[in-house]
FIKOLZA-1660 file (N, C-alpha, C; in steps of 0.1 Angstrom, whole numbers, plus 5000, padded with zeros to 4 digits):
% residues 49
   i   px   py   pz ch aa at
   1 5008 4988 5000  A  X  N
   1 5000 5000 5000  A  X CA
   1 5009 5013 5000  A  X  C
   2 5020 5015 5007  A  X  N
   2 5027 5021 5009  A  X CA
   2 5038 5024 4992  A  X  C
   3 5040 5017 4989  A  X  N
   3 5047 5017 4979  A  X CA
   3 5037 5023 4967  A  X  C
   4 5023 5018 4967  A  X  N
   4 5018 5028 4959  A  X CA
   4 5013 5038 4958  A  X  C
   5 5010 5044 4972  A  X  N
   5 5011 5059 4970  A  X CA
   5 5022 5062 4966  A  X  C
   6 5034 5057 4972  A  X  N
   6 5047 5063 4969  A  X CA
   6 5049 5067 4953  A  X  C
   7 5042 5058 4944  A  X  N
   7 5043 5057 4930  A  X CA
   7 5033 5068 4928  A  X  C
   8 5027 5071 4931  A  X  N
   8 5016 5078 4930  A  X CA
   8 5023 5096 4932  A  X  C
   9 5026 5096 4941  A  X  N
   9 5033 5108 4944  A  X CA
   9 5046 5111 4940  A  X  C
  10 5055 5105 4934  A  X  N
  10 5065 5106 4925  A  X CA
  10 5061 5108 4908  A  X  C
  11 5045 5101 4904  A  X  N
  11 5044 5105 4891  A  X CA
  11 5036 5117 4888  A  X  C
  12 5027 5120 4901  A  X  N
  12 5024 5135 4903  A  X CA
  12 5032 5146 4902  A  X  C
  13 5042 5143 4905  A  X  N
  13 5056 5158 4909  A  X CA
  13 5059 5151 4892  A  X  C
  14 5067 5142 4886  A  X  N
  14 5069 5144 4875  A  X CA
  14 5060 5152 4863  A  X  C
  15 5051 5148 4865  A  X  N
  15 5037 5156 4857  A  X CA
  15 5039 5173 4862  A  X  C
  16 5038 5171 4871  A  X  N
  16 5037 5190 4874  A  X CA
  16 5052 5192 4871  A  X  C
  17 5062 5186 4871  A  X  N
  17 5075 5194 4862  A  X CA
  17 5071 5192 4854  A  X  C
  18 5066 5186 4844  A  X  N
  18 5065 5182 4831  A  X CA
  18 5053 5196 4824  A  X  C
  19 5044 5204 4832  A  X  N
  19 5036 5213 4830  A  X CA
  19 5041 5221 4831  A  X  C
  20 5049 5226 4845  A  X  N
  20 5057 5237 4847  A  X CA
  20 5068 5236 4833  A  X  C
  21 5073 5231 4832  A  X  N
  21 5089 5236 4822  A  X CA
  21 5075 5234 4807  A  X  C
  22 5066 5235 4804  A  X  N
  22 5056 5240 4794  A  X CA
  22 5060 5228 4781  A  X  C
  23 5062 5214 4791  A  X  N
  23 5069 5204 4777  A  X CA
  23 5056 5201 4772  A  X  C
  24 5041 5203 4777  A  X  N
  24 5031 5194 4767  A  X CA
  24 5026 5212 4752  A  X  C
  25 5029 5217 4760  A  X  N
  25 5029 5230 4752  A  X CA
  25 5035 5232 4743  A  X  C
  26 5045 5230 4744  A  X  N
  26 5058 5233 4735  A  X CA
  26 5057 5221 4718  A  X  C
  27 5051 5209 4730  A  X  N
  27 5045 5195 4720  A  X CA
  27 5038 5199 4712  A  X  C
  28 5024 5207 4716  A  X  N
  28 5012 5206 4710  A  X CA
  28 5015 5217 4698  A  X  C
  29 5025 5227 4700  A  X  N
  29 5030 5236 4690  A  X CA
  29 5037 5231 4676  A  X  C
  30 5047 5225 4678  A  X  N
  30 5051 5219 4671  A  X CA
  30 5045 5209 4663  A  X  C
  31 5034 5202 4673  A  X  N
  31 5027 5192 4660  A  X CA
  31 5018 5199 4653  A  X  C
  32 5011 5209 4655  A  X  N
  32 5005 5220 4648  A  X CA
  32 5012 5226 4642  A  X  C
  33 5022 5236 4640  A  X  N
  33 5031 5237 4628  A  X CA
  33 5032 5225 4622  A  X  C
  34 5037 5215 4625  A  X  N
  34 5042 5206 4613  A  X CA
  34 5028 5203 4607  A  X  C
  35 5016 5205 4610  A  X  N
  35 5003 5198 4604  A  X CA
  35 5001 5206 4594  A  X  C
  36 5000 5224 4602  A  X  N
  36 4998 5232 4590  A  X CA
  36 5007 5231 4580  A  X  C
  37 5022 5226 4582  A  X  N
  37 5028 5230 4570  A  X CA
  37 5029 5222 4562  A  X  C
  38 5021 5207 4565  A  X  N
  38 5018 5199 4552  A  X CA
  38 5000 5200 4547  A  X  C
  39 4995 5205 4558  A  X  N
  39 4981 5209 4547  A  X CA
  39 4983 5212 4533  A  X  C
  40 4994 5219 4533  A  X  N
  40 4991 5225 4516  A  X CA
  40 4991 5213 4504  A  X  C
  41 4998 5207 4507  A  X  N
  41 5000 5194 4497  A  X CA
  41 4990 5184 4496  A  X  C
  42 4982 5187 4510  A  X  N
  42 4962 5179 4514  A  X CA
  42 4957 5184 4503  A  X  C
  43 4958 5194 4504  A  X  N
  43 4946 5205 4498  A  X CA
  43 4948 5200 4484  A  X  C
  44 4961 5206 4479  A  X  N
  44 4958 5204 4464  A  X CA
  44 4956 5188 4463  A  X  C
  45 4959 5180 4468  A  X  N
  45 4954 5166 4461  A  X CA
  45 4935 5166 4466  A  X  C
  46 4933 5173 4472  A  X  N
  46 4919 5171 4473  A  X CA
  46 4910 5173 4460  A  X  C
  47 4917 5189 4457  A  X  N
  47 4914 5193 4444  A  X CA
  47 4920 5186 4434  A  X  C
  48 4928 5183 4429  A  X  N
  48 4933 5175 4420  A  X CA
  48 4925 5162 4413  A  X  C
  49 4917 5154 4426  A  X  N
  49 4909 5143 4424  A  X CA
  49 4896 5153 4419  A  X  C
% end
């Protein structure tokens, strides 16, 4: 019992550094840029067909 709160409260503080230093932020930017910057090549095959 002891050992899993222990687990429990070690993956809480990892998560809150993981929000604090803005790493799921920084993620969700990046996959958004890279999405927009292949939409253009979606598009025209949409049109294309």
């Amino acid at each position: 019992m002891l050992g899993a709160l222990l687990c429990v409260v070690v993956a809480l503080g990892a998560l809150a550094q993981a929000i604090e230093s803005g790493l799921f932020v920084q993620h969700a930017v990046m996959a958004a840029s890279h999405h927009v910057q292949g939409a253009g090549g979606g598009i025209v095959d949409v049109f294309c067909f």
